[in-house]
N, C-alpha and C positions, 0 to 999 in steps of 0.2 A: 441838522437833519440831512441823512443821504435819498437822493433822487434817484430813484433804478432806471435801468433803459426804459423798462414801460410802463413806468411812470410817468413819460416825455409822452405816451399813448392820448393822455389823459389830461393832461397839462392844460388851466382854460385857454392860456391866450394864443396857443398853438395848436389845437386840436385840430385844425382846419387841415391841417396838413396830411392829418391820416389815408385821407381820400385823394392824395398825391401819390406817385411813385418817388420812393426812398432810397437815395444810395449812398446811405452813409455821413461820415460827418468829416468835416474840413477845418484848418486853422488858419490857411491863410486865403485872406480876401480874395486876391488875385487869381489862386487859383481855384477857388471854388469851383462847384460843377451845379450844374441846377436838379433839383431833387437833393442834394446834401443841407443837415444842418452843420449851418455856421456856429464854432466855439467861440467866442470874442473874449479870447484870454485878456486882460488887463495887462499893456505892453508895460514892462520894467524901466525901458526908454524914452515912449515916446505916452503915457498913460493918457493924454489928451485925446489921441486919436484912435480912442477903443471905438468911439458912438462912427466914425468915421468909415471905420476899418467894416463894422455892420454895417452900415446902411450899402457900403459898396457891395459887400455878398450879398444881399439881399436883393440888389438889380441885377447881380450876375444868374439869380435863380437860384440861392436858399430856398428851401422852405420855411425856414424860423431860428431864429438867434438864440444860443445859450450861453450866459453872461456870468461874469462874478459879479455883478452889481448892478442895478437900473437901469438902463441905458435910455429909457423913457422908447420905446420905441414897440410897432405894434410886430406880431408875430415874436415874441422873444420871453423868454424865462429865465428868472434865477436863479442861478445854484453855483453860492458860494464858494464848491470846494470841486468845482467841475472836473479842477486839473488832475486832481487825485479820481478822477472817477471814468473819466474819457476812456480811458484805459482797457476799462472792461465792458464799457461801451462799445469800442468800435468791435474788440474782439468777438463779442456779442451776433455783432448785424453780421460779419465776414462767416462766422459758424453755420448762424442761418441762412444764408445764399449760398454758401458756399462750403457744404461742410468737409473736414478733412482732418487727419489723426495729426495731432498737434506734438509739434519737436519735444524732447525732454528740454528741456534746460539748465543748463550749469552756466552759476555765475562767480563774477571775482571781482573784488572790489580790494582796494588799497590805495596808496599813493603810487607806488612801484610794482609795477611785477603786472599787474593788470594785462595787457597787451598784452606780454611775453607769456602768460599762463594759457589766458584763453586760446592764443592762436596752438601753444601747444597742445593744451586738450583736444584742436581738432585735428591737429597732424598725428594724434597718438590714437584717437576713431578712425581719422581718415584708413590707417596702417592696420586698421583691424577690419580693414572691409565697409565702415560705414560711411555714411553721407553727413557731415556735420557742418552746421555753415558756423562761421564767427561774425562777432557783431563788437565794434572798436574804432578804436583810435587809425589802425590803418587802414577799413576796411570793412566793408560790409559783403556778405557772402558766400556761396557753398565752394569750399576749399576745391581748385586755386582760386577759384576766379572772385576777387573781392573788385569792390567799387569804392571809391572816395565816400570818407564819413563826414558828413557838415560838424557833425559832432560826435564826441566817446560814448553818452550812452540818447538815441536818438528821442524826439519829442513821443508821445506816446501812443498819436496818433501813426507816426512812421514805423515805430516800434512792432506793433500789432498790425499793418501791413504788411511787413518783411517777413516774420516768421511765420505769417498767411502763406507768401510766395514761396520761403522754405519748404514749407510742410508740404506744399502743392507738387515742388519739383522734388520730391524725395528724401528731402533731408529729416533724421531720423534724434539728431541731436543738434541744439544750439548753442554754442559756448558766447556767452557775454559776456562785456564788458558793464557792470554798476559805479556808475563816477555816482561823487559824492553829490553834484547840483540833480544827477538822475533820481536818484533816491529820496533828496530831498522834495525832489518838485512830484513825487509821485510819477515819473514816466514810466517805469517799470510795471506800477499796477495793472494787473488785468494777465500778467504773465505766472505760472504757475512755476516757480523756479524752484525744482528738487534736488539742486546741490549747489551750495556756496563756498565760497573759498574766499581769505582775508591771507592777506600779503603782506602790507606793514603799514607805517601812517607817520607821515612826517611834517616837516612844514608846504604848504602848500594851499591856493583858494582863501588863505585867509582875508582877501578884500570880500569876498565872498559869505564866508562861515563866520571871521569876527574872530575866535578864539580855537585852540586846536581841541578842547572840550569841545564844542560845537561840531567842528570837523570830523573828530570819533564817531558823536551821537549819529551824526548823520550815514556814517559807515555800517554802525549798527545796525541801522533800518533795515537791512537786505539778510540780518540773521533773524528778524523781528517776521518775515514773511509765513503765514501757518501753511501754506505747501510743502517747506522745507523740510526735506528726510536727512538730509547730512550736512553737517557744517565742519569745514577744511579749516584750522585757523593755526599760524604760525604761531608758537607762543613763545618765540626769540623776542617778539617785538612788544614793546613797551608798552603800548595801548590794545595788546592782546585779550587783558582783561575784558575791556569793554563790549569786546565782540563777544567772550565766551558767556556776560552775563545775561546779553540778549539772547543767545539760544539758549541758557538755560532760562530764559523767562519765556520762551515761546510758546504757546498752547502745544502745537505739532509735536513737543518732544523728541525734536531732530537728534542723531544722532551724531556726536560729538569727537571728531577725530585730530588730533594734533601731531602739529610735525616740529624739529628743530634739529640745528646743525652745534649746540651748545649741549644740551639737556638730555633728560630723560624725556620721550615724546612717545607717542603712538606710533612714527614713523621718524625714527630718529639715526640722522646722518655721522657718519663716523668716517674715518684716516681718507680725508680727500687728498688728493693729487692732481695739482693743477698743471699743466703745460701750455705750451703755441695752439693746440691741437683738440684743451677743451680739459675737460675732468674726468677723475676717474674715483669713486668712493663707492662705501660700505652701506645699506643702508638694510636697516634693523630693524623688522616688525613682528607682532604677534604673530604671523605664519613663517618666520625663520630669516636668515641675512642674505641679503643681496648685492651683488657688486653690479654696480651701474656704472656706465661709459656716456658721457653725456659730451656731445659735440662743441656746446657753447661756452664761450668763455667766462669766468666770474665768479665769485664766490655767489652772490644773488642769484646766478643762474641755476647754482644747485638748488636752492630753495624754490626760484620758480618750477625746474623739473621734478622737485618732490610734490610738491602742488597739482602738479597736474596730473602724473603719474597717479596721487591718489585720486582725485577726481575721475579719472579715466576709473581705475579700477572699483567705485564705489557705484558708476556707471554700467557694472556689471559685465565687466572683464579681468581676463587673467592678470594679475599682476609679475609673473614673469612672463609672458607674451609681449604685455606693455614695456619691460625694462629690454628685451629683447629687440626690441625695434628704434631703442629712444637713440644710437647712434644713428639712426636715418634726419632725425631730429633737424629741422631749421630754425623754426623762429621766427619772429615777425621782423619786417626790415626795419631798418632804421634803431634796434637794438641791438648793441652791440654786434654792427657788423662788421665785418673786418675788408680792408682791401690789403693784400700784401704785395712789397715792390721792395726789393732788394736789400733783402732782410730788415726791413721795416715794416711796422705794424702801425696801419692806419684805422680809427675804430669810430666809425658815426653812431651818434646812440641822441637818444631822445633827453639823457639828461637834462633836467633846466629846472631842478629844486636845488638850493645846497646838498642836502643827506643825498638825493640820488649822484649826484658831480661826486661828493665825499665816496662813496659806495663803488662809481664805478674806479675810479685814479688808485682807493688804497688797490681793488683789485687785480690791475692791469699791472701795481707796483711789484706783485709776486711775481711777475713774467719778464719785467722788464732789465736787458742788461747794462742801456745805459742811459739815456734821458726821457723823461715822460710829460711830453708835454700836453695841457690842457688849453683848445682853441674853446672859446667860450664866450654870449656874450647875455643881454637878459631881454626880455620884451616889454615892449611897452604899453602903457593902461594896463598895467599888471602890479599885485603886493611890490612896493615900493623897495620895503623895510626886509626885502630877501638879496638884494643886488647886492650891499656889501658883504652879505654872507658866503656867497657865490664867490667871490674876487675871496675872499678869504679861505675858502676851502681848495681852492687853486693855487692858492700860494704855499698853502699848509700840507698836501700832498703830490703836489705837481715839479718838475724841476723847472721847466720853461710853464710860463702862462702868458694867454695871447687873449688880451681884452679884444673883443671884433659886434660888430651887430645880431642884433637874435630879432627881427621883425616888429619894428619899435610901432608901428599901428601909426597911431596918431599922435606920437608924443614925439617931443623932441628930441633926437638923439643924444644932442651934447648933452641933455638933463638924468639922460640914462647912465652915460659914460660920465656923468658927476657922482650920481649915485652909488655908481659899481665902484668907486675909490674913496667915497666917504668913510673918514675915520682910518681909514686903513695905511700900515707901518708898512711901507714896501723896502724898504732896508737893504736886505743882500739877496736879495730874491728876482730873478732873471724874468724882467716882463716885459711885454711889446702892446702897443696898443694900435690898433687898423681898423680904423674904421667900417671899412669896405670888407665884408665877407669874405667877396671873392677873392680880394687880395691879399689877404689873414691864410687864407687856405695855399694857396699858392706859395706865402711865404713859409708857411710851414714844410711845406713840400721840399722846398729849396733847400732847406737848412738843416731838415731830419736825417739824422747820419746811422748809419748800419746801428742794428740793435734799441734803437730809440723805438718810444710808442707814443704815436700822438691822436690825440684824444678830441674828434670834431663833435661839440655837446652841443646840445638845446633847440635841436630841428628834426633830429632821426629819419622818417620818413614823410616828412613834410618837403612840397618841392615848389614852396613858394617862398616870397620875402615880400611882408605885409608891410611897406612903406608908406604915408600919408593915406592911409585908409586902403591904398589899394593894392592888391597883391600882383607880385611878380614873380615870374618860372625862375626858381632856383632850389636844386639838389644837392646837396652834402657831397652824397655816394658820385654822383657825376661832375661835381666842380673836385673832387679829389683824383677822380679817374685822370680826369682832363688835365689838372695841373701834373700827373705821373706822367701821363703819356707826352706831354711838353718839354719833361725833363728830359726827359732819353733823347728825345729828337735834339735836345742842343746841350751836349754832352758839356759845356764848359758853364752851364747855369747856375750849376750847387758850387756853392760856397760856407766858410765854416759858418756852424753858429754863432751867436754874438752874446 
């Protein structure tokens, strides 16, 4: 049985609360505010200390506790499936206090491409005049100005805060990110999202999801929304189907647009031309062909810039206006971004699945004139059973591979760097193994020789390094800055590769 907001009106063991002032509703204990109800999610970690976590909001000045389960306690109700419902809850009470014309929203979900999509759908509104915030992996916020994300896609209750504030301060469209734990846990609900977009689906999450069936089903969910008027879906990608069988099972009868750099598609890409400098292709629609200039490097980048390109355009703008601006085009950091030093190409990206490592190395192999190496390492309390696959896609596309750390959390290093070589044939294949990040980067530096591309994976724009639980300030982009500008200054530091 679903419990509406004012249904909680009514509720017997709460009712008392009516005759209080209401602001709303809260997740975490600590920070509760008095006048808010308390949600007492059932923690996934710590499930002991749910009864705990209540009783603390409720001295802090809850009004009443809504629970997935009994908590035995007075002022508090249950409703089993809360988490899936908060959603259009809080949106609910923020309408009535505060009403305001609500962002459209466009979302993206995949393994890949996520980040790199939404951020460009809002630099492709930004460039047509409007106000669009993005909401991800790097960033939460009305373009430029983003904030750090705790998480890609936020809890439900933060979710339906944020695009309150959007809407408030003018933003006119919101491009999101839908990770797969978002969809699943229901955070999204309560959002009315009128265009989707599916990117592709690899391995990934599986301590998470179990099986990559699972993983699909759970991508699916964000074409399964009855708001949805358009669904964006790559149909290069192998688990394409899945996404196209949920919009076509949707009530809404969204409408249905495909792109591909293979096939015959709705928006299908033809004679790319990659250089240093980015691409340049054909791209072919029901209103006639197009030559687009896209700034970013990749074979994938062409397919994020058609993605968003349609998205922007289905958003209710001109599709050559939009292709006409997409050389302005950035990108979110930490994707494929380049530093260039002395005809060397240096490229931090967020890689840290095999297929995305495999995806960015063959790409970069079109550009490159003489070694490409992949600095790379995996993280820890992380799918175990991906880390030899990782060392193996590095050895399998890479010329040089540099085993180094990726934020092992709370696991043991040396059990990470067993795992990244489990099984694995290193034979004639050029590897280096460094513990130490910083000194992996630096060694790369030293040793990268004119024409080479090396490749710093599995951190992008992340500017920490999660060691025994706690995190420390560390940047890709600025520990390769730094090891460049060190070279120069002591002219006799490079030496050949080995």
């Amino acid at each position: 049985m679903s419990i509406t907001f004012q249904d909680l009106y009514t509720a017997p063991k709460i009712a008392g609360w009516m005759t209080k002032p209401f602001s709303g509703f809260g997740l975490d204990s600590r920070k509760v505010e008095a006048g808010q109800i308390f949600i007492a999610l059932t923690s996934f970690s710590q499930p002991e200390k749910t009864v705990q976590f209540a009783q603390s909001a409720l001295a802090h000045g809850a009004l009443a506790v809504v629970s997935e389960t009994d908590l035995g306690l007075e002022n508090s109700i249950v409703v089993p499936n809360v988490r899936h419902l908060m959603g259009y809850w809080q949106k609910q009470y923020l309408q009535a206090t505060q009403p305001v014309a609500a962002t459209r929203i466009i979302a993206v979900t995949g393994t890949n491409g996520k980040t790199t999509i939404s951020r460009l759908i809002a630099e492709l509104l930004m460039l047509q005049g409007r106000k669009c915030a993005v909401m991800g992996t790097t960033g939460n916020g009305i373009l430029p100005n983003l904030e750090a994300s705790s998480h890609t896609t936020l809890d439900a209750l933060q979710l339906q805060n944020s695009l309150h504030e959007y809407a408030q301060a003018g933003a006119e469209f919101a491009a999101i990110e839908a990770s797969s734990h978002g969809l699943e846990q229901g955070r999204l609900n309560g959002c009315v999202i009128e265009i989707a977009a599916y990117s592709n689906l690899s391995r990934d999450h599986l301590d998470y999801h179990g099986t990559l069936e699972a993983y699909a089903a759970a991508k699916s969910l964000l074409f399964q929304f009855t708001s949805l008027k358009v669904a964006i879906i790559n149909i290069d990608d192998a688990h394409a189907q899945v996404m196209l069988d949920a919009a076509k099972a949707n009530s809404a009868q969204p409408r249905i647009l495909t792109y591909s750099t293979t096939q015959a598609a709705d928006y299908q890409v033809q004679d790319i031309q990659y250089s240093l400098n980015g691409a340049k292709f054909k791209l072919v629609t029901t209103q006639g062909e197009f030559e687009v200039n896209s700034p970013l490097l990749g074979h994938f980048n062409v397919e994020n810039i058609v993605a968003s390109l349609i998205a922007a355009e289905q958003a209710g703008f001109n599709l050559a206006d939009l292709i006409a601006v997409a050389p302005q085009l950035k990108g979110a950091p930490g994707r494929m971004q380049v530093l260039r030093d002395d005809q060397r190409l240096f490229v931090v990206d967020y890689a840290h699945t095999p297929d995305a490592l495999i995806q960015v190395l063959q790409t970069l192999k079109r550009h490159v004139t003489q070694n490409l190496w992949a600095v790379f390492g995996c993280g820890g309390d992380r799918d175990r059973g991906k880390r030899p696959l990782m060392t193996q896609a590095a050895l399998d596309h890479a010329d040089v591979a540099l085993i180094t750390s990726d934020n092992p959390r709370t696991e043991n290093p040396e059990q990470i760097f067993a795992d990244m070589k489990a099984g694995i044939q290193f034979d004639h294949h050029v590897v280096h193994e460094i513990h130490d990040r910083r000194e992996a980067i630096k060694f790369a530096v030293k040793n990268a020789q004119a024409g080479d591309i090396v490749v710093i994976a599995g951190k992008g724009h992340e500017n920490y390094q999660e060691i025994d639980g706690v995190r420390h300030w560390f940047d890709d982009v600025v520990e390769v800055q730094s090891a460049i500008d060190a070279q120069h200054h002591t002219p006799d530091s490079a030496y050949p590769a080995q």
